[in-house]
C-alpha positions in Angstrom: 17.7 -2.9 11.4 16.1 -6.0 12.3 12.3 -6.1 13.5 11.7 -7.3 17.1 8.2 -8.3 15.4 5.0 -6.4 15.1 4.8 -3.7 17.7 7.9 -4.5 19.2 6.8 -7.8 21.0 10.3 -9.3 21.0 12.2 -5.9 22.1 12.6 -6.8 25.3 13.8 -11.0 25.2 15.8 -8.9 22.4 17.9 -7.1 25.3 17.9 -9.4 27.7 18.7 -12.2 25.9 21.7 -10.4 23.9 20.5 -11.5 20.5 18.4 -10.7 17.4 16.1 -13.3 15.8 13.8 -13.6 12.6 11.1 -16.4 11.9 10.5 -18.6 8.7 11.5 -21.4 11.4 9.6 -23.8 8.9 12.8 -23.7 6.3 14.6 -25.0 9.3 18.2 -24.5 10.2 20.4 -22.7 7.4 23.7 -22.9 8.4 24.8 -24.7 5.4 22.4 -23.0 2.9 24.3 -20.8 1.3 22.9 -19.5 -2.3 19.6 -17.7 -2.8 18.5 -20.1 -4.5 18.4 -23.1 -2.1 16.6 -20.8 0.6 14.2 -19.8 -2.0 13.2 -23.9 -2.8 13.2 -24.2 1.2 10.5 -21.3 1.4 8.8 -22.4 -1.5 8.3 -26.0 0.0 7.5 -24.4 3.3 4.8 -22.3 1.8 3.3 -23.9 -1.7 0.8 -21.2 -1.3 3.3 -18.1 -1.4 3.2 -15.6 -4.3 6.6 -15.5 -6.4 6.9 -11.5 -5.1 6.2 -12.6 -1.1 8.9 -15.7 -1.5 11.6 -13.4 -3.3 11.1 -10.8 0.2 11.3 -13.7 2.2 14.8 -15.0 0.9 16.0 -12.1 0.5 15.8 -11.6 4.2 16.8 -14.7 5.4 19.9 -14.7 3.3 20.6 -10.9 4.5 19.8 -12.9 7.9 22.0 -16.0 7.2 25.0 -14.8 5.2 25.4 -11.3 4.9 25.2 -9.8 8.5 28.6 -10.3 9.6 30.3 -10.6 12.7 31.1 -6.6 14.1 28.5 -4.5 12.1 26.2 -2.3 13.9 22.3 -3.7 14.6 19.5 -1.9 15.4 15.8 -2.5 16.8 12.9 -0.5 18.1 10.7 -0.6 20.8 7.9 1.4 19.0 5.9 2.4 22.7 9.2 3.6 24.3 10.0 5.4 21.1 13.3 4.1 21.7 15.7 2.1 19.3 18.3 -0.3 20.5 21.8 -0.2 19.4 24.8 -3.2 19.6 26.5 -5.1 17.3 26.6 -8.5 16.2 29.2 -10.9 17.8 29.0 -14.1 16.5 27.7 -16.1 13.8 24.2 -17.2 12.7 22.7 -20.5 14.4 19.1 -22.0 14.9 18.1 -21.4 18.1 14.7 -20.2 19.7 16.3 -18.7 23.3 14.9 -15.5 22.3 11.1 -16.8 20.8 10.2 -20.2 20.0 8.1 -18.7 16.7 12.1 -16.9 15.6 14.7 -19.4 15.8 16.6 -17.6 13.1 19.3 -16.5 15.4 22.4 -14.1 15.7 24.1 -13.1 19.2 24.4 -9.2 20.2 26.4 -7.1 22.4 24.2 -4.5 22.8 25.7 -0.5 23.7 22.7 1.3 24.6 19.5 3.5 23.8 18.8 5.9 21.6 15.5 8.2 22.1 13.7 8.5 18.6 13.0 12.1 19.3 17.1 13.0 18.9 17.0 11.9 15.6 16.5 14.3 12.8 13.6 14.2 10.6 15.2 12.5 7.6 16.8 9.5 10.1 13.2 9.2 11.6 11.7 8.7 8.2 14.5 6.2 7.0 14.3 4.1 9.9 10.3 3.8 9.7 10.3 1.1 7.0 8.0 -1.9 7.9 10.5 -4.3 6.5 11.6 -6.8 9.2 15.2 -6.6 8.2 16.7 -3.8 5.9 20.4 -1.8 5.7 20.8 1.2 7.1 22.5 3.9 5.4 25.9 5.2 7.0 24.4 8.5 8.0 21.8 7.7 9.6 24.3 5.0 11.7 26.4 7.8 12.5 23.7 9.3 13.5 22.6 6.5 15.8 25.9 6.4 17.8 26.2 10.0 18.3 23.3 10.7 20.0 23.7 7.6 21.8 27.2 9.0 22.8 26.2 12.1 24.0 22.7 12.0 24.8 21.7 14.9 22.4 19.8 15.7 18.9 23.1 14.7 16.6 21.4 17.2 14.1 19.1 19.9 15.1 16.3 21.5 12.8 14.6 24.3 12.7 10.8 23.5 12.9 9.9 24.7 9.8 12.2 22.6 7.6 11.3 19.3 9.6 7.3 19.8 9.5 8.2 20.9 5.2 10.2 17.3 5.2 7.2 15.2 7.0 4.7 17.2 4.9 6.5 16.1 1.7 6.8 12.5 3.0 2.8 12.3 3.7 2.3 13.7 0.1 4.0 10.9 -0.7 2.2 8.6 1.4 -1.1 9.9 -0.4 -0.3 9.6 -3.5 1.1 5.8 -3.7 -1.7 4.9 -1.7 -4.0 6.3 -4.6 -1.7 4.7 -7.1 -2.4 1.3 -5.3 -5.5 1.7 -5.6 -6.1 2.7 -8.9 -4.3 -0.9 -9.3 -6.9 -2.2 -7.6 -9.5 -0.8 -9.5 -8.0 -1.6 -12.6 -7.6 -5.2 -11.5 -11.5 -5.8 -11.0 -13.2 -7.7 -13.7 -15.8 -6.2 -15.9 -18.5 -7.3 -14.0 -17.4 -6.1 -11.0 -16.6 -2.7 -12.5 -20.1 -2.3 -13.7 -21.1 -2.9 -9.8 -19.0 -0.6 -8.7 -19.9 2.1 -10.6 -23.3 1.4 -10.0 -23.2 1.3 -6.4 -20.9 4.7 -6.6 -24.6 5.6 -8.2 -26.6 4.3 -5.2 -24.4 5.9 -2.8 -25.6 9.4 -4.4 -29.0 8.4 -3.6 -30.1 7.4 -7.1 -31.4 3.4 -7.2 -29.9 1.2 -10.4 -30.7 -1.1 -12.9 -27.5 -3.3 -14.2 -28.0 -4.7 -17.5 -27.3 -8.2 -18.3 -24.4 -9.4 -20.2 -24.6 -9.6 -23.8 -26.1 -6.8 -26.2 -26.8 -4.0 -23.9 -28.3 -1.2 -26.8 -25.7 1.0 -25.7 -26.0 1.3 -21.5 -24.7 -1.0 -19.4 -26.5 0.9 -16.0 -29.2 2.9 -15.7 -29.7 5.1 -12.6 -32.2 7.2 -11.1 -34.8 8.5 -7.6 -37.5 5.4 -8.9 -35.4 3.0 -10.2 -37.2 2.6 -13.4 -36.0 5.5 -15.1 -39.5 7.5 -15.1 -38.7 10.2 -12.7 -35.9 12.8 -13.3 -32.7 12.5 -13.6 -32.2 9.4 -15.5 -28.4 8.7 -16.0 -27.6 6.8 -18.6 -24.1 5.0 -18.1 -21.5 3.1 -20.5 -18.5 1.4 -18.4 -15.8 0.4 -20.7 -12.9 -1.8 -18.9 -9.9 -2.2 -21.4 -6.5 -0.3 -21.9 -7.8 1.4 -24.8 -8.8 4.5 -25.0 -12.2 5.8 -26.5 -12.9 7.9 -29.2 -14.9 10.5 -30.8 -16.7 7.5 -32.5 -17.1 6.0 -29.4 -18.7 9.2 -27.6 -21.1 9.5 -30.9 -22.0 6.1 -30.7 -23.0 6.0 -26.9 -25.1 9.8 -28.0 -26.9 7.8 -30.6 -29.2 6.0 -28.4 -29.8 8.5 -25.8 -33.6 10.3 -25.6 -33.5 14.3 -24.8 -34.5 14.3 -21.7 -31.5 11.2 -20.6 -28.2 12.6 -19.0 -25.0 10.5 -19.8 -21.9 9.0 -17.9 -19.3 7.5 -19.7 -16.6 5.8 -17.7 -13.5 4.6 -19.3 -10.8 3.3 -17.6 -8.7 3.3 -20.6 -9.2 7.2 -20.3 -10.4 9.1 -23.6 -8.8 11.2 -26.2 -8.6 15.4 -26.1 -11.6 14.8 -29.6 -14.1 12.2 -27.2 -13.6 15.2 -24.6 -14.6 18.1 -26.9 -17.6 15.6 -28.8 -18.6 15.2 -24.6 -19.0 19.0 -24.2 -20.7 19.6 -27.7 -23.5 16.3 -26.7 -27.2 17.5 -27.1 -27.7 16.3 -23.9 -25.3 16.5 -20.5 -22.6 14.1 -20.8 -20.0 13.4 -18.0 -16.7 11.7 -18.8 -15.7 9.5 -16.4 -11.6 8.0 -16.3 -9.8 5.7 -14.0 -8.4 9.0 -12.1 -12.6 10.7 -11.7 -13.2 7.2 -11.0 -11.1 6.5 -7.6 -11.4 9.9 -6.4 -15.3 9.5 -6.6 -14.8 6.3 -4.8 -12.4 8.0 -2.2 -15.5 10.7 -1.5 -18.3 8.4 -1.6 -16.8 5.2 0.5 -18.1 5.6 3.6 -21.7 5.7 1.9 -21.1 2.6 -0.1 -22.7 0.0 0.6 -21.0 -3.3 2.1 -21.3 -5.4 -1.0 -19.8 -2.3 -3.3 -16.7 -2.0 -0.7 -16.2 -5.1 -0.7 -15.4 -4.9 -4.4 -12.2 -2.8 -3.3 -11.8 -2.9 0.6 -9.9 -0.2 1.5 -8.4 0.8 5.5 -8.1 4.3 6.9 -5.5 5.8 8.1 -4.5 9.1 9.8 -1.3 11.1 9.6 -0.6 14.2 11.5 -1.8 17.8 9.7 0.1 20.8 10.0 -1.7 24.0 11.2 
């Protein structure tokens, strides 16, 4: 499969051009680059800015691009308004040449065989041909797959309805829960500072105003919450934020308790999590005491985000997205 850029801009010069092209045109020509490593030093000098993770995808395309494509195997692109994909196969080697885009002058020639609609292709082909990558393999099945519908025009494997909308529901699962992985990374990645913000503007987004302590000596409450924002009127939340791997303790629980006056109520967030005796001390506290970890802590965020204010997003900017729903 190879990319005819976002949205499927190139799809068409694609066709009538008879070719398939990528960019990184600043690494120049690479007909007689030949090892990983030189095309890495040319994307590295290219880009001094690029992250080790970004340049490794790069090269790794461009020497898919360059040096492993050969002449005779199958290629694939996708016009993503059409819902169509485009299938041919490569006839000639890889040269620098912009005839298809002056922005992707990484260049291979195509004969190209003909169309295949998306909506012949079972569920499992549709999901392993949706990867964003601009070049990637695709798996013999879902090749075969390709030409025969292409061949005869019809679904190469039929499904019941059922099965495909239990395969797409599984895939979205999926989707939801690496996206809440990523950003539990995200939160995890904040500094302490910014932590402490964001739980307090998780706080403000229930309607309670805050006051964040300083840093330094903090008597035992980094944020204090409540309707006046001076802790006179009822509730007043008390609230520890602890930002390291480890986890916390009975001690730790007893400690934070300590300070508190009978008619506080506590949060302790951890997002080191806490052990099964700091839960039990929690649920035993002479006043109410909620335990906060890093998995409370994103889903509040998930509930409350579109009430957060714009400096608290900010802290971890997040993009929605929506995904069909079965009935």
């Amino acid at each position: 499969m190879v990319r005819a850029e976002r949205d499927g801009r190139l799809f068409d010069a694609f066709k009538d051009v008879s070719a398939v092209a990528i960019g990184w045109n600043e690494v120049g020509d690479l007909s007689h680059v030949k090892t990983r490593k030189a095309i890495a030093d040319l994307v590295a000098a290219a880009w001094p800015e690029m992250k080790p993770q970004s340049i490794a995808m790069a090269t790794g395309q461009l020497y898919r691009f360059v040096n492993e494509i050969d002449v005779g195997d199958m290629i694939v692109t996708y016009n993503p308004s059409r819902r169509v994909y485009l299938v041919g196969e490569v006839t000639g080697p890889y040269r620098y040449d912009t005839l298809v885009d002056p922005e992707d002058a990484q260049f291979r020639p195509v004969r190209w065989h003909g169309e295949v609609s998306r909506d012949l292709l079972s569920v499992e082909s549709r999901n392993s041909l949706g990867s964003i990558s601009t070049l990637f393999r695709i798996s013999n099945e879902v090749a075969a797959e390709l030409k025969k519908a292409m061949t005869s025009g019809q679904s190469a494997k039929p499904e019941a309805t059922a099965a495909a909308e239990a395969i797409e529901d599984d895939l979205f699962k999926s989707m939801e829960s690496r996206a809440r992985e990523f950003i539990k990374d995200k939160v995890n990645a904040l500094t302490w500072d910014d932590m402490q913000e964001l739980v307090a503007g998780l706080l403000r987004s229930l309607g309670y105003k805050t006051r964040v302590s300083e840093a330094g000596p903090d008597r035992g409450k980094d944020i204090v919450a409540s309707p006046d924002g001076f802790g006179f009127e009822s509730p007043r939340i008390v609230v520890e934020v602890k930002h390291r791997k480890g986890t916390m303790g009975a001690p730790d629980v007893r400690s934070f308790l300590g300070g508190r006056h009978p008619q506080d109520t506590g949060l302790y967030v951890s997002t080191g999590g806490f052990t099964r005796e700091a839960r039990y001390e929690a649920e035993r506290a002479n006043i109410p005491l909620a335990l906060m970890d890093l998995d409370d802590l994103v889903k509040s965020l998930l509930e409350q985000y579109d009430k957060l204010d714009i400096e608290t997003q900010q802290l971890v900017p997040l993009k929605r997205i929506f995904v069909p729903a079965w009935p």
